[in-house]
BATI-829711 format. One record per residue: residue in one letter; z, y, x of N, C-alpha, C in turn. Coordinates in steps of 0.05 Angstrom, whole numbers, padded with zeros to 5 digits, always signed. Layout:
N
AZYXZYXZYX...
This chain:
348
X+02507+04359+04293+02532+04359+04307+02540+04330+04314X+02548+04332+04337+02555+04295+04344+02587+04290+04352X+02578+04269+04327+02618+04257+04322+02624+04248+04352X+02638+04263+04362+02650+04258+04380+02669+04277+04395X+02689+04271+04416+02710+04290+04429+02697+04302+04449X+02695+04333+04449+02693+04338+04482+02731+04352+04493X+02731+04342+04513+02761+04350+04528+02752+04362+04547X+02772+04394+04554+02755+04412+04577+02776+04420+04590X+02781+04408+04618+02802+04411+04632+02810+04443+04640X+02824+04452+04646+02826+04477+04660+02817+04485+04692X+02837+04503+04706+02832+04509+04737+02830+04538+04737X+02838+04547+04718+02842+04592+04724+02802+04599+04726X+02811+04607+04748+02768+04606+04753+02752+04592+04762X+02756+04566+04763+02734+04544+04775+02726+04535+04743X+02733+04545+04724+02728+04544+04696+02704+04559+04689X+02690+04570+04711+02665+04572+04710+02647+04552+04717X+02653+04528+04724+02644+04505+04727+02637+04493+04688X+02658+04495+04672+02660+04490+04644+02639+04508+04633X+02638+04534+04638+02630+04556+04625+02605+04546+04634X+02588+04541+04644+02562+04518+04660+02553+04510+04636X+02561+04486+04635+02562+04459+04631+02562+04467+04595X+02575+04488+04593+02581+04479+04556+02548+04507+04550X+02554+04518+04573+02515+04538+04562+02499+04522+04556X+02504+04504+04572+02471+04486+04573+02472+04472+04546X+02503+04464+04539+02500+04445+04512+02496+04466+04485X+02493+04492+04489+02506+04502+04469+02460+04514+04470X+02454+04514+04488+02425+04517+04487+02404+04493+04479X+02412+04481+04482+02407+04451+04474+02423+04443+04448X+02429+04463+04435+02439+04456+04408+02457+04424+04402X+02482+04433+04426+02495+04402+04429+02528+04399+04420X+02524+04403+04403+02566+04412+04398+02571+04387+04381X+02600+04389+04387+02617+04359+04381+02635+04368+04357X+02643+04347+04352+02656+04356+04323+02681+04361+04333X+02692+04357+04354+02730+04357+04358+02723+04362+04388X+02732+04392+04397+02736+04403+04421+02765+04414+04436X+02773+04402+04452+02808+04402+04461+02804+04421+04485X+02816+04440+04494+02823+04452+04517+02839+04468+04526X+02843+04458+04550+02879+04466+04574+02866+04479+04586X+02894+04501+04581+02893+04534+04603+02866+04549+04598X+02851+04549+04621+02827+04566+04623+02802+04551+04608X+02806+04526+04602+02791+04506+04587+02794+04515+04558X+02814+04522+04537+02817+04533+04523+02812+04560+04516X+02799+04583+04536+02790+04603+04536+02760+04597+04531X+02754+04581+04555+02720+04574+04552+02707+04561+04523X+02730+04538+04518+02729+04519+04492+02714+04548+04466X+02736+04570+04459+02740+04581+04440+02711+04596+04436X+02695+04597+04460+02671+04615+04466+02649+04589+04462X+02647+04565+04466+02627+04550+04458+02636+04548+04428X+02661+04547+04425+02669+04552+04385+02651+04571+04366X+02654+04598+04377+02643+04613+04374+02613+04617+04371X+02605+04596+04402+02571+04598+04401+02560+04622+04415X+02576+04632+04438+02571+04651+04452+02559+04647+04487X+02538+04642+04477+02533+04626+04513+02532+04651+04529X+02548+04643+04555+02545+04663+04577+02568+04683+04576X+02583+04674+04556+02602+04696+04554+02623+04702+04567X+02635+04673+04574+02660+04663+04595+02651+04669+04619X+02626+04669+04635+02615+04677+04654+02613+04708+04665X+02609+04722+04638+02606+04752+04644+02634+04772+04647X+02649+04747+04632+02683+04758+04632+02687+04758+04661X+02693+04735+04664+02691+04725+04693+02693+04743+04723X+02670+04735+04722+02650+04749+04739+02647+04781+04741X+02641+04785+04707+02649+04825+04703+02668+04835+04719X+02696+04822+04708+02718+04832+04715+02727+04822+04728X+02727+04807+04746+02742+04799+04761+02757+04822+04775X+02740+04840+04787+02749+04867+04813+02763+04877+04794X+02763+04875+04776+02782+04904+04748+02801+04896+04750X+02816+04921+04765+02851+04920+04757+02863+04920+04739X+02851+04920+04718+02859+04927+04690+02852+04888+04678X+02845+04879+04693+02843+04844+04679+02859+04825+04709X+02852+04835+04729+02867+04816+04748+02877+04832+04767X+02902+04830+04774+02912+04847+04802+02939+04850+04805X+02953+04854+04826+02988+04847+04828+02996+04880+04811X+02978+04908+04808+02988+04913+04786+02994+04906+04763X+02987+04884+04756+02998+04875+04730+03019+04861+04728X+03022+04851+04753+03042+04841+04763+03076+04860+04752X+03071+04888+04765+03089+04904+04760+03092+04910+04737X+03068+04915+04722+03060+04928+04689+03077+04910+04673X+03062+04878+04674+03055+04871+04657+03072+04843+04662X+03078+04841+04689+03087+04816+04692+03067+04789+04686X+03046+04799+04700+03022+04771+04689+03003+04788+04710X+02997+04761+04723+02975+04779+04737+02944+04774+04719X+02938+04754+04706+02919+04765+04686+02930+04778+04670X+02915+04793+04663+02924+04818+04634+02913+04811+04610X+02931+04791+04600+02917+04781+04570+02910+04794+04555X+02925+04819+04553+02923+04840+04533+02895+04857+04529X+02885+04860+04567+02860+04872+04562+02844+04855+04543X+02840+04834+04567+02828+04810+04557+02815+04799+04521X+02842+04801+04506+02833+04789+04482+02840+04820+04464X+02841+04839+04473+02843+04864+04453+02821+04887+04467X+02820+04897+04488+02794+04915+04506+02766+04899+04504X+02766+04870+04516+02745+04862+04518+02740+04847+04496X+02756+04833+04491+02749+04805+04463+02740+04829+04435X+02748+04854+04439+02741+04871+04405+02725+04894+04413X+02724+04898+04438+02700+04930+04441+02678+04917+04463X+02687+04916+04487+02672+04910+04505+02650+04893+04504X+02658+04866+04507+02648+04844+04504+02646+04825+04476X+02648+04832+04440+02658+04833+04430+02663+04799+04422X+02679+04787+04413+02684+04760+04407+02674+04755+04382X+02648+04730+04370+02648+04727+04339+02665+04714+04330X+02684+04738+04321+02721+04717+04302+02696+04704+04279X+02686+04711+04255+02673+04706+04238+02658+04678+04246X+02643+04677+04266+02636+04645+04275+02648+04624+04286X+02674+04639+04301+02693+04616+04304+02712+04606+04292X+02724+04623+04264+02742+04613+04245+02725+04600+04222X+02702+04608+04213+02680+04583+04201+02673+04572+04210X+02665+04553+04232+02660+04536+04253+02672+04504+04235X+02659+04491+04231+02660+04466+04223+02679+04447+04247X+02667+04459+04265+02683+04434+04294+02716+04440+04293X+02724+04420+04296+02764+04423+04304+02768+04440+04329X+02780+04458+04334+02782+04472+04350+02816+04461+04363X+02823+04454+04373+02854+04446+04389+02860+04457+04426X+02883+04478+04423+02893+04487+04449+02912+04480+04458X+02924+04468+04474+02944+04452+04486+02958+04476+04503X+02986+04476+04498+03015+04488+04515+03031+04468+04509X+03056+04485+04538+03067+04468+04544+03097+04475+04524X+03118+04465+04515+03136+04475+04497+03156+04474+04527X+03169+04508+04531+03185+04502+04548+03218+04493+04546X+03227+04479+04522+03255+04472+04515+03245+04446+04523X+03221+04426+04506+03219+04403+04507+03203+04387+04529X+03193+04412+04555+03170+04409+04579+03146+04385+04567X+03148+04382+04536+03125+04374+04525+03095+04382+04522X+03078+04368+04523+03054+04375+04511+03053+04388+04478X+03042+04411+04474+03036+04408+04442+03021+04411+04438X+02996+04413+04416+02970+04417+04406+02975+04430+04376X+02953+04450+04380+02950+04472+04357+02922+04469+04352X+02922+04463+04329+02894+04467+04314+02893+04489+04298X+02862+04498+04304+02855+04518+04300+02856+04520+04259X+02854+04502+04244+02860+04500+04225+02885+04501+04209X+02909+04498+04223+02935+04495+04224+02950+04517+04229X+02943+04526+04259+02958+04538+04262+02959+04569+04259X+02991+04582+04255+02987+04606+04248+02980+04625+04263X+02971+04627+04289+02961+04643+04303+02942+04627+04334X+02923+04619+04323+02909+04607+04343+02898+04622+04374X+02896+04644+04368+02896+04665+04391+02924+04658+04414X+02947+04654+04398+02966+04663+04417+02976+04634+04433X+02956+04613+04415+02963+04589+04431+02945+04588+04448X+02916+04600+04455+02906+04595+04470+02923+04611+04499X+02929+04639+04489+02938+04653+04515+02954+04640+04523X+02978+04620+04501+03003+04608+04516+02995+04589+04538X+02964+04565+04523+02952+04547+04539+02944+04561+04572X+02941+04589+04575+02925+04604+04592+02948+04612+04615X+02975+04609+04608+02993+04626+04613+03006+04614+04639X+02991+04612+04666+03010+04597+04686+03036+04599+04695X+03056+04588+04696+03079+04588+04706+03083+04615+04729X+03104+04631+04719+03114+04656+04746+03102+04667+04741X+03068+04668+04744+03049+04680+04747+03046+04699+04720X+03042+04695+04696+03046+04696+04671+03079+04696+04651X+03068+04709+04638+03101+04713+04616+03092+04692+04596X+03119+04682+04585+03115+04661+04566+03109+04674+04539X+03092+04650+04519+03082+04664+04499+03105+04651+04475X+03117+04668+04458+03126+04653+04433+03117+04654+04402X+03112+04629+04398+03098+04618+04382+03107+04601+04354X+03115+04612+04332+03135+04597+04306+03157+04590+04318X+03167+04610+04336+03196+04612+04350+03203+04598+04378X+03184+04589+04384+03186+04560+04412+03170+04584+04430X+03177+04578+04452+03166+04582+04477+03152+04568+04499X+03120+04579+04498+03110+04561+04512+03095+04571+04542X+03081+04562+04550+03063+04567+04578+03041+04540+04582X+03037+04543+04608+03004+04531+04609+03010+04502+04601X+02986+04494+04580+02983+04461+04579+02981+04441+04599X+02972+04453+04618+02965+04442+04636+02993+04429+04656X+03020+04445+04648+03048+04436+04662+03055+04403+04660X+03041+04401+04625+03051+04376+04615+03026+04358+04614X+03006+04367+04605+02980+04351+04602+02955+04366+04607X+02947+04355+04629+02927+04365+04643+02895+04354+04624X+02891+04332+04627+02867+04323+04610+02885+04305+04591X+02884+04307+04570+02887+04304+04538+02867+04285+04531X+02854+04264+04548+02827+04239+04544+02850+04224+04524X+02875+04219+04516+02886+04196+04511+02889+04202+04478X+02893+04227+04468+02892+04237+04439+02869+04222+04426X+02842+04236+04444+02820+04230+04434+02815+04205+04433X+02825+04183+04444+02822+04155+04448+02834+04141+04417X+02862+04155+04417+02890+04144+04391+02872+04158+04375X+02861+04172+04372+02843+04188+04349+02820+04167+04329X+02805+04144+04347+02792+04130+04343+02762+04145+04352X+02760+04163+04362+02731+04172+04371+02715+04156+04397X+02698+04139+04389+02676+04125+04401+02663+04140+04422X+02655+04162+04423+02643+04183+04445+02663+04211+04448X+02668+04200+04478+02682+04223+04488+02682+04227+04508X+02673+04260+04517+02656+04271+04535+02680+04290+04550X+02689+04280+04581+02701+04301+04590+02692+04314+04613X+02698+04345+04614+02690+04365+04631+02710+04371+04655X+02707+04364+04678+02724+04363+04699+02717+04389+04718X+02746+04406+04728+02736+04419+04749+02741+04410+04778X+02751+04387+04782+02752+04382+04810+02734+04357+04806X+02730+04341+04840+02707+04330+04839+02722+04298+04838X+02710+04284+04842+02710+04239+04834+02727+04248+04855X+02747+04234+04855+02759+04223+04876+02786+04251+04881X+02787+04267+04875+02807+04290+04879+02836+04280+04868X+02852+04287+04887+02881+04275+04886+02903+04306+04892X+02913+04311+04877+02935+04338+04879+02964+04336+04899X+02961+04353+04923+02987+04358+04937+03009+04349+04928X+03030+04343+04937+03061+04345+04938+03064+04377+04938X+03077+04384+04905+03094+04409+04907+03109+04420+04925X+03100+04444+04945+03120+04455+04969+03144+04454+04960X+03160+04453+04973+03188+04451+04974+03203+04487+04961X+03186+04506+04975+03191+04526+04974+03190+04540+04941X+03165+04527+04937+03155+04521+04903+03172+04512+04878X+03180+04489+04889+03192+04477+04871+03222+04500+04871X+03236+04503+04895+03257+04517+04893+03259+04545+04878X+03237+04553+04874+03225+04577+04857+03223+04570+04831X+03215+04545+04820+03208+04537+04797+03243+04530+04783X+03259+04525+04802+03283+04517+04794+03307+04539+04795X+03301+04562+04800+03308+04585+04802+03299+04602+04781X+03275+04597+04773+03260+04620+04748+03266+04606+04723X+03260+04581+04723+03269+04569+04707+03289+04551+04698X+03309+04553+04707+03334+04543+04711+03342+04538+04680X+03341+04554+04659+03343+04555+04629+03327+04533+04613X+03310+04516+04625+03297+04504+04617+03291+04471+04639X+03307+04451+04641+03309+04435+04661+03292+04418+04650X+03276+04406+04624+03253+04390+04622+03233+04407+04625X+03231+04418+04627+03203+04440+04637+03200+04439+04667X+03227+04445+04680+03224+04440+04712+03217+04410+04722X+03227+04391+04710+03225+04357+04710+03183+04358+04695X+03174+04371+04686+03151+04370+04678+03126+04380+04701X+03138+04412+04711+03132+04422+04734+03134+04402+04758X+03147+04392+04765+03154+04363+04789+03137+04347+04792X+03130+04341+04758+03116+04315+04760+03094+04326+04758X+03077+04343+04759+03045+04347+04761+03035+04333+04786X+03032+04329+04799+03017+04318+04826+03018+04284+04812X+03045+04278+04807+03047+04252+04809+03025+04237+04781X+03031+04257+04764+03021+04248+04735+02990+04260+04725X+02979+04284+04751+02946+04281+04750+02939+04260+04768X+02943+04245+04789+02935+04230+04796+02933+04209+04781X+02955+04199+04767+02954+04172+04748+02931+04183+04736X+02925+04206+04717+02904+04209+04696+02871+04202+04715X+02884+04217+04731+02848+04205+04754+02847+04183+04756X+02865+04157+04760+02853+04130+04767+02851+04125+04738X+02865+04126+04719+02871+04119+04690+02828+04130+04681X+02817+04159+04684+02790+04166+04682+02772+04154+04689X+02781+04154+04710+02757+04130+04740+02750+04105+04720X+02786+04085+04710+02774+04070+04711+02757+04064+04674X+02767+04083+04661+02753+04080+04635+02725+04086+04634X+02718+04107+04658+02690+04112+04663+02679+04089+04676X+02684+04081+04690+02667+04048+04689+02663+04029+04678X+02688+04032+04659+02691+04011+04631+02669+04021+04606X+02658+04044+04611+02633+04063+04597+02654+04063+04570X+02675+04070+04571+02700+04081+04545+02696+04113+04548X+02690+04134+04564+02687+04154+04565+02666+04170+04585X+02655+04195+04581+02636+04202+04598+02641+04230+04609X+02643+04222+04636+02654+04248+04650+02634+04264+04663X+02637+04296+04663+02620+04315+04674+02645+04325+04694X+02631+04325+04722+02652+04331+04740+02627+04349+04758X+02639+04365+04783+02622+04374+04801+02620+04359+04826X+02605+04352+04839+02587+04339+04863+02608+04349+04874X+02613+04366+04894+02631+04374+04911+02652+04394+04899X+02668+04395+04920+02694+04405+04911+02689+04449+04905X+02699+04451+04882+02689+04474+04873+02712+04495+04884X+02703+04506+04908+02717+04528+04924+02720+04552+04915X+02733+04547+04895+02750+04575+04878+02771+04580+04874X+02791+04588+04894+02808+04602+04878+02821+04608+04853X+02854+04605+04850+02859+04622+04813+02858+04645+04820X+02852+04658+04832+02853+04689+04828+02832+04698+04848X+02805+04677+04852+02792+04690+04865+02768+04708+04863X+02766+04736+04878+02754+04761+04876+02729+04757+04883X+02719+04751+04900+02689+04744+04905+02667+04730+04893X+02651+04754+04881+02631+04742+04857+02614+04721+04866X+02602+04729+04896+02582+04709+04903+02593+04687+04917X+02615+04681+04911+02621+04653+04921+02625+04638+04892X+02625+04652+04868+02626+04635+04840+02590+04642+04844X+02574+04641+04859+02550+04642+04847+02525+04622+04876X+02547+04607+04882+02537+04603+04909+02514+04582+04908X+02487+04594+04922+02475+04564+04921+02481+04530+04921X+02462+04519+04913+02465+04492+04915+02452+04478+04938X+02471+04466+04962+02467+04453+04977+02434+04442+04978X+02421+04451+05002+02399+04432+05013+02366+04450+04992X+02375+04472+04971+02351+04495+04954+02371+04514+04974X+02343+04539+04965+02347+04567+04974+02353+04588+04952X+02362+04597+04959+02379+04623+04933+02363+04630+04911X+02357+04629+04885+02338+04629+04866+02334+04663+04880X+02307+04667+04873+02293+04696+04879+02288+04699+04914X+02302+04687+04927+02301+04684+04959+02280+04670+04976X+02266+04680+04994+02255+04654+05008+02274+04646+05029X+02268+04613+05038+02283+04604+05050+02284+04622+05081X+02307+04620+05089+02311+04636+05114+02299+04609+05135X+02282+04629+05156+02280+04617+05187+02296+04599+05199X+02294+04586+05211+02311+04577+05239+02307+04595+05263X+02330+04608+05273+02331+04624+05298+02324+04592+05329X+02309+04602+05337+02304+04591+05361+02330+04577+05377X+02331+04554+05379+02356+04537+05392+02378+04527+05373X+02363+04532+05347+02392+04528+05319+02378+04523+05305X+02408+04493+05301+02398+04468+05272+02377+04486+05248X+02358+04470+05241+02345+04483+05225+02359+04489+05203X+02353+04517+05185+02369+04536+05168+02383+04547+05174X+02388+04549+05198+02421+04567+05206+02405+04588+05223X+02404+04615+05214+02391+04640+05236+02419+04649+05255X+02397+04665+05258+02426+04685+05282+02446+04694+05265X+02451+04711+05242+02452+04721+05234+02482+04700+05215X+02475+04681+05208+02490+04663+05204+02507+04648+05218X+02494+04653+05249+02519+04639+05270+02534+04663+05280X+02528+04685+05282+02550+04701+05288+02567+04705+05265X+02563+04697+05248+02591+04716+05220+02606+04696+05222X+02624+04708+05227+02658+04692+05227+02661+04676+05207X+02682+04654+05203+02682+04639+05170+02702+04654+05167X+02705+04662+05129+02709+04674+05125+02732+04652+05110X+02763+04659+05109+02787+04635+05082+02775+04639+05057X+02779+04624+05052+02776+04618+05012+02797+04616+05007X+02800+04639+04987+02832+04629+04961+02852+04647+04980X+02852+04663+04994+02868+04670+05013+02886+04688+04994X+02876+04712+04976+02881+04723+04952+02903+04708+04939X+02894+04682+04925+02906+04667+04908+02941+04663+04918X+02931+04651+04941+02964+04646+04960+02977+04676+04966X+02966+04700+04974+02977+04718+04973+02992+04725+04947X+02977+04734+04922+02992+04739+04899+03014+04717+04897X+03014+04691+04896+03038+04673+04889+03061+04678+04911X+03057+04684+04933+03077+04695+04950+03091+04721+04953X+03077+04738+04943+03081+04758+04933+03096+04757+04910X+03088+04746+04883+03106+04746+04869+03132+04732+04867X+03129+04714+04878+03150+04690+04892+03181+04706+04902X+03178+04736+04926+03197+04744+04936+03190+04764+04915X+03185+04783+04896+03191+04802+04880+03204+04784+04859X+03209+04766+04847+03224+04754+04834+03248+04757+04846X+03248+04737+04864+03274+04735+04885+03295+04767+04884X+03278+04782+04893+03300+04799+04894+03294+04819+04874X+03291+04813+04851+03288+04831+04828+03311+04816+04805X+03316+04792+04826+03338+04771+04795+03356+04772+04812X+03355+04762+04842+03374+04753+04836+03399+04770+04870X+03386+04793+04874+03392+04814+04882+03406+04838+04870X+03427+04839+04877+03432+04862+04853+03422+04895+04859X+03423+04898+04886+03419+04923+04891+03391+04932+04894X+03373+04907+04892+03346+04914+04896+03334+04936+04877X+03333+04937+04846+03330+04944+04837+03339+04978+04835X+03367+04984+04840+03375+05006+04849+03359+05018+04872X+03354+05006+04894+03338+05016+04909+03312+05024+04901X+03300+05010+04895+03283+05008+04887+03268+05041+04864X+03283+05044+04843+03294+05061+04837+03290+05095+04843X+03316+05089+04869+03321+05108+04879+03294+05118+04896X+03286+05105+04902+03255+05102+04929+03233+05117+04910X+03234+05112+04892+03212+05120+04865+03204+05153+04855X+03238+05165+04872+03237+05194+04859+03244+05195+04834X+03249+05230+04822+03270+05227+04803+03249+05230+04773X+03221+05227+04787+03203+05231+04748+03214+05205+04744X+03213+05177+04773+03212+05148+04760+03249+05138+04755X+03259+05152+04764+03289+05150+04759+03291+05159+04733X+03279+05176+04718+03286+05190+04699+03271+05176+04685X+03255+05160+04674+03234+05143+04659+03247+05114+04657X+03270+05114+04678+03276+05074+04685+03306+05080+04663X+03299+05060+04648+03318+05051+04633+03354+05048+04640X+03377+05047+04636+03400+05044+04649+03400+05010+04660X+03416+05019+04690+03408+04987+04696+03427+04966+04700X+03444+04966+04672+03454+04943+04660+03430+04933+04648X+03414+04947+04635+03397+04939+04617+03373+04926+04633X+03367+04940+04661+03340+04935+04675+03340+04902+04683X+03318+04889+04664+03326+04853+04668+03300+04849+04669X+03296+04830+04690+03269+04821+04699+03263+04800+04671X+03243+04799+04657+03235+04783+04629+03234+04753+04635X+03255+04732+04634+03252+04709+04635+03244+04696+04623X+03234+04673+04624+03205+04659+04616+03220+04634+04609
């Protein structure tokens, strides 16, 4: 085992980029003594803990199409459009089964980062420490809107990633000499200005919580600092980063298996021979390839957040929506819906 930190950023499903990268180490018999990971990084983390290669992959990938793990039904159900519940109770104990037994004896530090939503702080839970390490990972997992908040020794938290995205600076104050981080975007990647429309949503849902929204604000501004702050320790050879070559075109909620499985630029599809050139076209490109339309990426992703965006809207702060709503349903779902003083959208 080698003394040293690995830190494993998040990204929802481009965390199949992580789930990569930690097979190879975990086949190569390569694990670190102190492993940190945000949001979906802390899902993947808990499965190289474990020693389960390929496992984050088959989740993944398995389910993605299952309504029962991703879909704006859950939305309605569950209020999360991942369904944690399948997730770490359907799949983590029957399906797919999780080794609890290898990952709570596990010699390596196990640490999952959320965000505390009173203090819009970073926190860290060790897997040795804390009293329910499961539920900090889901809290670490738990994106804003998208997800219900998790509570945890009475605090309320959501994704780590609100407050601290890469966690390189722990491991530094720690005193660890080698430290290895796993990136899902590529050198040089710099994060949007929060839409306007966004933020007004973020300050509306979360209005109960104003350092959490001041935390939400500052993401663009404060992953970029961490990228030049990475850049420049990686040249200073203070840390060693695993990043992807090009920018990894995934979606958080995206459905399409063979675009998480897409060749690598300039080889031909393992099992494939290389395709022809059609007569009059750049070599590699057939007919067949120039007629198919391009197809959006992430188109899904933006749908569900817009979608849930105006079902919020008029589920809080509408009064009659819900009555309608209701009434539209017929009288089995009138008769099943609770009295609606009581009917309260679950704030986070």
């Amino acid at each position: 085992m080698e003394n040293g930190a690995l830190i494993l950023e998040g990204g929802s499903l481009r965390s199949l980029f992580t789930s990569g990268v930690l097979d190879v180490f975990m086949e190569n018999d390569l694990y670190f003594s102190d492993v940190t990971g945000v949001s979906a990084g802390a899902l993947t983390g808990a499965n190289y803990i474990s020693r389960q290669p390929g496992r984050t992959a088959r989740i993944n990938i398995g389910f993605v199409n299952d309504r029962r793990y991703l879909g704006v039904n859950n939305l309605l159900r569950h209020h999360e459009i991942f369904n944690f519940d399948f997730l770490f109770d359907e799949i983590g104990r029957r399906i797919l089964p999780m080794d609890f037994e290898t990952f709570q004896n596990s010699p390596m530090r196990f640490t999952a980062v959320a965000t505390n939503l009173e203090t819009g702080e970073a926190e860290y839970f060790e897997k040795s420490t804390c009293s329910d390490i499961f539920a900090a990972i889901r809290a670490s997992s738990s994106m804003p809107i998208l997800s219900k908040a998790v509570t945890l020794d009475g605090k309320r938290y959501l994704d780590g990633g609100c407050a601290m995205a890469i966690p390189y600076q722990r491991a530094i104050d720690s005193g660890f000499q080698k430290i290895v981080l796993v990136l899902t975007r590529q050198q040089g990647y710099r994060k949007l200005y929060t839409p306007r429309p966004v933020l007004h949503a973020y300050a509306r849902y979360f209005r109960r919580y104003p350092k959490f929204i001041r935390a939400l604000c500052d993401i663009p501004t404060r992953y970029d600092r961490q990228q030049r702050e990475i850049d420049r320790l990686e040249q200073a050879g203070r840390i060693f980063v695993i990043r992807p070559q090009k920018p990894v075109d995934v979606s958080h909620t995206e459905r399409d298996t063979e675009n998480a499985d897409r060749p690598v630029p300039g080889r031909p599809p393992r099992g494939r021979a290389p395709a022809r050139s059609a007569p009059g076209l750049p070599r590699g490109i057939t007919r067949k390839q120039k007629r198919r339309p391009p197809r959006s990426r992430g188109a899904g992703g933006v749908f569900y957040i817009v979608f849930y965006i105006i079902y919020i809207c008029l589920y809080r702060f509408v009064p009659s929506f819900t009555a309608r709503f209701t009434r539209c349903a017929g009288p089995r779902a009138r008769q099943a819906a609770p009295p609606r003083s009581r009917r309260r959208f679950p704030r986070s």
